[in-house]
C-alpha positions as CSV (number, residue, x, y, z in Angstrom):
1,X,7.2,62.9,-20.2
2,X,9.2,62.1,-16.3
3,X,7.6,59.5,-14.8
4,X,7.1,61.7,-11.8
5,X,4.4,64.4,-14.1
6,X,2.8,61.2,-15.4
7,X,2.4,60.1,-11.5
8,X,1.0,63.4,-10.8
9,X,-1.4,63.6,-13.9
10,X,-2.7,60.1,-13.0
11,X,-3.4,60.9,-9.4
12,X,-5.0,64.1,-10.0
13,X,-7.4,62.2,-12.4
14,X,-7.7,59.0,-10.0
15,X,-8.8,61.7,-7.1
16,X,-11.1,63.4,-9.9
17,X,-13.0,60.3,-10.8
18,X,-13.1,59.0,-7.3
19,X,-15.0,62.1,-6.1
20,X,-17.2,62.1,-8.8
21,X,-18.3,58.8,-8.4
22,X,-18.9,59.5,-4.9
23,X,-20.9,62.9,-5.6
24,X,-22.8,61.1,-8.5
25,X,-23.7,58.5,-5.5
26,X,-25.5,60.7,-3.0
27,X,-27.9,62.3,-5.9
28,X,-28.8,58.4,-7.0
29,X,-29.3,56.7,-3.5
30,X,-32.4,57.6,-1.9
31,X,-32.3,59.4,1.6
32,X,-33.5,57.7,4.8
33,X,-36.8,59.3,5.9
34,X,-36.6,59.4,10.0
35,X,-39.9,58.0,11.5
36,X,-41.7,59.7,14.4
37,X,-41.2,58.4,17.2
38,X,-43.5,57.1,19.6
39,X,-43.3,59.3,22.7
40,X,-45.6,57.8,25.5
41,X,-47.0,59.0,28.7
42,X,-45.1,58.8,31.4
43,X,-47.2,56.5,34.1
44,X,-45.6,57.5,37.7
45,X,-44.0,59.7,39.5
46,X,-40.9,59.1,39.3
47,X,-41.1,59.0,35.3
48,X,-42.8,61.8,34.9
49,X,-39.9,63.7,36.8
50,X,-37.3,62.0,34.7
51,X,-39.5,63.1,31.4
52,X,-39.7,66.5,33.0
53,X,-35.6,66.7,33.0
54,X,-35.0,65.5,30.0
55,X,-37.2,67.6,28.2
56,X,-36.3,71.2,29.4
C-alpha cells in the first residue's frame, strides 16, 4: 500500500474517532440549567423609563 492511501486511511479514521469522542461527550456531560433571574422594580423615574425601553 502508497504511503499517501495509508495517510489518507489514517486521517479519515483520526477525524472519525475525534468526532465521536466529541459527540459521545455532549450526551455524558450534563447541560447547564439557566437560573431565573431576578428582575426588580424599577424605583424612579428615570429607571422606570429606561425599563420601559428596554423591554418593548
Amino acid at each position: 500500500m502508497s504511503d499517501f492511501k495509508l495517510k489518507l486511511i489514517l486521517s479519515g479514521l483520526g477525524g472519525v474517532v475525534f468526532s465521536f469522542i466529541f459527540i459521545l461527550l455532549t450526551f455524558i456531560l450534563p447541560v447547564k440549567e439557566k437560573r431565573d433571574s431576578v428582575i426588580y422594580k424599577p424605583k424612579g423615574k428615570l429607571e422606570i423609563i429606561s425599563h420601559s425601553l428596554k423591554n418593548r
